[in-house]
C-alpha positions in Angstrom: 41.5 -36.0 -15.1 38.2 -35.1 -16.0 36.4 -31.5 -16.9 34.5 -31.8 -13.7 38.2 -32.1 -11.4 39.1 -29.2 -12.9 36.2 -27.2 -12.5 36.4 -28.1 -8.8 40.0 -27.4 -8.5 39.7 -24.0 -9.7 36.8 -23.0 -7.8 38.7 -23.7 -4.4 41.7 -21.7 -5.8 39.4 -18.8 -6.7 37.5 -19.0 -3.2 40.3 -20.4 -1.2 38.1 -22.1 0.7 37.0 -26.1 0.2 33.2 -24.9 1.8 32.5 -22.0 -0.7 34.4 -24.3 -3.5 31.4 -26.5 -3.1 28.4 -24.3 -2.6 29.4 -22.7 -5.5 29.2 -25.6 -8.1 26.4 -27.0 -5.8 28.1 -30.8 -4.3 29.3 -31.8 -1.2 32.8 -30.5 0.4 33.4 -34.2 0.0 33.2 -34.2 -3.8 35.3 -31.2 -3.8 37.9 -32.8 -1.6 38.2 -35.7 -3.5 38.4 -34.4 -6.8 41.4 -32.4 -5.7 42.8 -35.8 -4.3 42.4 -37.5 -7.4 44.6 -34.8 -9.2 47.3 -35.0 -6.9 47.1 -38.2 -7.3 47.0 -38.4 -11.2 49.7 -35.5 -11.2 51.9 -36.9 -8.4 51.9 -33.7 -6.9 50.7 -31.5 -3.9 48.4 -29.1 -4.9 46.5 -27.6 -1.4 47.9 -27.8 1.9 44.8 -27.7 4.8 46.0 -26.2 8.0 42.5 -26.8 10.3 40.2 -24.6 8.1 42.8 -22.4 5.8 44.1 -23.7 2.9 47.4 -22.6 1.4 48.1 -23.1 -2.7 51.5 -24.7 -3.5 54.1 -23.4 -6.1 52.6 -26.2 -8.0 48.9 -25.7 -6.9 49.5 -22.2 -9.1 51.1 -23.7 -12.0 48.5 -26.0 -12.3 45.4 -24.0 -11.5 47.2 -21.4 -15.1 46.5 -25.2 -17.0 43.3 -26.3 -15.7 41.6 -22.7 -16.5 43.2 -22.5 -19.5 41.4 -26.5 -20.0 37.8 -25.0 -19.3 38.4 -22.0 -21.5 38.4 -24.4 -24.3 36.2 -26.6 -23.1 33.7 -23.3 -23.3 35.1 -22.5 -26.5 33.9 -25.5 -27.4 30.6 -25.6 -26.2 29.7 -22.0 -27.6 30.5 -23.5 -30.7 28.1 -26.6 -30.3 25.3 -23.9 -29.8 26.4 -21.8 -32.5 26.2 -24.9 -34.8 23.2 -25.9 -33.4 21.2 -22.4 -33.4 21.6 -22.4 -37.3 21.0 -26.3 -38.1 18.4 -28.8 -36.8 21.5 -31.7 -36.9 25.0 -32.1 -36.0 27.3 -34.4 -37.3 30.0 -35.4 -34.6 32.9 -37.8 -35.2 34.1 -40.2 -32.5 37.3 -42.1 -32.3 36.4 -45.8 -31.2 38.9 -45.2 -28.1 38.2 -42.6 -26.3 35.1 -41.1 -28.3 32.3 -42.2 -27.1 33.8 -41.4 -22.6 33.9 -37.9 -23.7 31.0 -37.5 -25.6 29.1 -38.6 -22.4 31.1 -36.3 -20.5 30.4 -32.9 -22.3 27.6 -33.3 -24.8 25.6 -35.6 -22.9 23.0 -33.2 -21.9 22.9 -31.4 -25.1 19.8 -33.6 -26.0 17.9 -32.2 -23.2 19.3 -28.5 -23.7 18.2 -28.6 -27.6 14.8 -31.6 -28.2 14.6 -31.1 -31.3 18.4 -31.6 -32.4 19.6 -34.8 -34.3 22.9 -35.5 -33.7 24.4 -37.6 -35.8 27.6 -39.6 -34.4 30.1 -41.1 -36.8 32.9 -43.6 -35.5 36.3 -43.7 -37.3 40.0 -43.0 -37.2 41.6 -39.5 -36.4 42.8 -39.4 -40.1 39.0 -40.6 -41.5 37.2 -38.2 -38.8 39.8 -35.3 -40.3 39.1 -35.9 -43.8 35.8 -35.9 -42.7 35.9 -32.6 -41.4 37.9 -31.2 -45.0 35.4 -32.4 -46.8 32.6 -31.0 -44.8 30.8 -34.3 -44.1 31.5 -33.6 -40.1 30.8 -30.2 -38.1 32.7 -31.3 -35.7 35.3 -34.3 -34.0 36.6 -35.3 -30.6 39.9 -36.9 -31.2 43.4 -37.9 -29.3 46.1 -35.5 -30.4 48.8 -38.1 -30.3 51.2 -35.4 -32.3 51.0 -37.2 -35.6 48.9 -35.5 -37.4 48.3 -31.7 -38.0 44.8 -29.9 -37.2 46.3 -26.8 -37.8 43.7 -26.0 -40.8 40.9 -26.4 -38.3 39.6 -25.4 -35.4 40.1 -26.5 -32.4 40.4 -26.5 -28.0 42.3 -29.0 -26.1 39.3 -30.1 -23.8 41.3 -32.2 -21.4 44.0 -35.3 -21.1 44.1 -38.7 -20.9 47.0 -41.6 -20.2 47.9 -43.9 -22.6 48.0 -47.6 -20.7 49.7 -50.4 -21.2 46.7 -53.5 -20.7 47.5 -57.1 -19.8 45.7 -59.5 -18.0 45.8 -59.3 -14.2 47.5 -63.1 -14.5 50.0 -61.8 -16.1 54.0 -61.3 -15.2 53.5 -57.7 -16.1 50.8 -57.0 -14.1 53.2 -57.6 -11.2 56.0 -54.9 -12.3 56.5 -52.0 -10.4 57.7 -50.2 -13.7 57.2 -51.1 -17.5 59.8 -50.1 -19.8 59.7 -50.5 -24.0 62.4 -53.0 -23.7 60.1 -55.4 -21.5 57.2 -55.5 -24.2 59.1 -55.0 -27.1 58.1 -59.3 -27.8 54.8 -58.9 -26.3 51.8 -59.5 -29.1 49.3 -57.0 -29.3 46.0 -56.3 -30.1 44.5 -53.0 -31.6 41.3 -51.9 -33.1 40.9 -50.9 -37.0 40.5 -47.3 -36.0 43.8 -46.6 -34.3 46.2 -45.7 -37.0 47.4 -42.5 -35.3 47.6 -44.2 -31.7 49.7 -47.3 -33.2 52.1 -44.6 -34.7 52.6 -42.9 -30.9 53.5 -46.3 -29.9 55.8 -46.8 -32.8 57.6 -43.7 -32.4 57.8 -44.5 -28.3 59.5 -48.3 -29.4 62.3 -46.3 -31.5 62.8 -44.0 -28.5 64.0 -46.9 -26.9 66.1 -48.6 -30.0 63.4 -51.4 -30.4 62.7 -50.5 -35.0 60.7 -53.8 -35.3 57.9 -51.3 -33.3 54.9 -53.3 -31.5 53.8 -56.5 -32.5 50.4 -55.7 -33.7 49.1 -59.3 -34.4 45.2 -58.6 -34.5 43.0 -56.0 -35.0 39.4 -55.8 -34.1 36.2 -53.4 -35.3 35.3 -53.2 -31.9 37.1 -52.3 -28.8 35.2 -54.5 -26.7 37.0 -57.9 -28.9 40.1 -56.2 -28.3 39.6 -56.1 -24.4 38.1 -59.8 -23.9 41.4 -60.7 -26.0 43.5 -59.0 -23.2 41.0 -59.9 -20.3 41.8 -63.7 -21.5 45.7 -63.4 -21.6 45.8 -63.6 -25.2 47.3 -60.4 -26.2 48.4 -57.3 -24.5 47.2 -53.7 -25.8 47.7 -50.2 -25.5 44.7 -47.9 -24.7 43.4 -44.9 -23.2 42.3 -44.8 -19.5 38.9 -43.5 -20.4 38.6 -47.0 -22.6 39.5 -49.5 -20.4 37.6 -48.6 -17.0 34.7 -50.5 -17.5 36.6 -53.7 -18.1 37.3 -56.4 -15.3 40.3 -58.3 -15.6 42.8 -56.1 -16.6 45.8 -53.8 -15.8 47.0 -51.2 -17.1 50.3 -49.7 -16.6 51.9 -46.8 -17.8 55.0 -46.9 -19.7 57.9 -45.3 -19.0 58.8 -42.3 -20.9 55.1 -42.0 -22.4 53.1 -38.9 -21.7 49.7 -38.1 -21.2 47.4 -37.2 -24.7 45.1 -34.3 -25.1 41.6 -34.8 -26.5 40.6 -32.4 -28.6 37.8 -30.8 -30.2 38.2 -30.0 -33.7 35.7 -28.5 -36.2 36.0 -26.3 -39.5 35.5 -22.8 -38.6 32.3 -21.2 -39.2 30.8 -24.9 -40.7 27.3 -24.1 -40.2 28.1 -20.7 -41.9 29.5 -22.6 -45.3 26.3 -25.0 -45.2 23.6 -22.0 -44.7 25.3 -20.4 -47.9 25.2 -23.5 -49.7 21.5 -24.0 -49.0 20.6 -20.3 -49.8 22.8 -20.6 -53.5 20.1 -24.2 -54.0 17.2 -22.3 -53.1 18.5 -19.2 -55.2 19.0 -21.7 -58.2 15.7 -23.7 -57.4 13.8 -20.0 -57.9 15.7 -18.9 -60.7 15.2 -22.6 -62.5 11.4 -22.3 -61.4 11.0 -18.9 -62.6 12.7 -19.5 -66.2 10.0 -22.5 -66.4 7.4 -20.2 -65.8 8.6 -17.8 -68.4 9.0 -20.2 -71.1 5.6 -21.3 -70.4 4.1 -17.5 -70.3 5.7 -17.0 -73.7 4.4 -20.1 -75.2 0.8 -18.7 -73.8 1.9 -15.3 -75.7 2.7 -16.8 -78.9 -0.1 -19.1 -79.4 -2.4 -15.7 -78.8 -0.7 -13.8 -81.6 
């Protein structure tokens, strides 16, 4: 599911009509269509029904459309806050997680570097638990992370932007790759592979294996700094992995599956609230100390001049 899906999606429910859905966001009734077949798809659900050139919303077309406006509400929210950071500050620091990071920066902030020349943005690549602290501590003005349930952003700010799956990688020669459905019990001996920055999604997985009665938990035998070693592992048979959808697409040679009893993950946006705020009062208290500092020099050197007149 991508921002862009749901944009589309909501347009033809608003117009109830595929032709207007796609004059008004400017692409092809094509790219409409799709998109909407690419939910259903996702979702496993019907969502339009065409009847020559009416359309008629399901039950679940409604239910859905509540979500997916309720997705680029915070998707806006977001956004309005990029600008707001960005209209008081000539740099933003962003944190990316290693797995799913970098697919959504390139999805929403992507043109930001055209919208604002003169910005620096400063990316910074680490766990959800590093990219948090990061956040507390003020180093960050803002994060993109997966909200795998583990760990609380409830002293932050923050919109749910959009979700992705959770697969299950192997190689496409191997046994799994053939299964209709993958279960926790037919992985539970499998080794793994992970990267460094994963912590929070290894503990999802964790929690999933004790769902299913399996304590040992995944066998976790190697863990790279980058995502792409982790991949050629899999790609090669050596090791099996469990990774977003948005990481693994532009890899060849490898399947992934969902497992049963997972759920999709929601990638948020987190930042502290009012950030730039806190810095612009912290550089106005250094300049209000630099100017006191600079004018108790220059009245300690006036009095000198004094005295050594009298």
């Amino acid at each position: 599911m991508t921002l862009q899906q749901l944009k589309y999606y909501c347009a033809v429910y608003e117009c109830r009509n595929i032709t207007k859905a796609a004059r008004k966001n400017f692409v092809t009734q094509p790219a409409v269509t799709a998109a909407i077949r690419e939910l259903e798809k996702e979702y496993a659900v019907r969502l339009i029904d065409k009847d020559g050139k009416y359309i008629r919303i399901t039950r679940a077309g409604d239910r859905f459309y509540e979500y997916a406006s309720q997705m680029l509400t915070h998707a806006q929210e977001f956004d309005d806050q990029v600008q707001d950071m960005v209209s008081h500050s000539r740099s933003l620091r962003l944190g990316l997680t290693k797995s799913a990071g970098s697919s959504v920066y390139m999805e929403y902030l992507s043109g930001s570097s055209e919208e604002y020349p003169d910005m620096e943005f400063k990316l910074v690549v680490g766990s959800t638990s590093e990219l948090l602290e990061g956040l507390w501590e003020r180093k960050l003005d803002a994060a993109l992370i997966l909200n795998h349930g583990n760990v609380s952003i409830d002293n932050f700010e923050w919109a749910e932007l959009r979700t992705t799956e959770m697969l299950y990688c192997v190689s496409a020669i191997h046994p799994l790759a053939r299964a209709n459905r993958l279960t926790v019990p037919m992985i539970a001996n499998e080794k793994m592979v992970s990267t460094k920055h994963d912590d929070c999604k290894t503990e999802a997985l964790k929690q999933l294996f004790l769902q299913y009665g399996c304590e040992a938990g995944p066998q976790v035998i190697w863990q790279f700094d980058q995502q792409s070693t982790a991949m050629k592992m899999v790609a090669f048979n050596l090791a099996t992995g469990y990774f977003p959808a948005d990481g693994i697409r532009q890899y060849d040679g490898i399947v992934g599956k969902l497992l049963e009893g997972d759920k999709p993950i929601p990638i948020c946006a987190v930042w502290t609230k009012d950030a730039w705020k806190q810095e612009h009062v912290q550089q106005k208290r250094r300049r209000h100390l630099q100017q006191k500092h600079r004018r108790s020099l220059w009245s300690g050197t006036q009095l000198e001049a004094i005295r050594s007149q009298m």
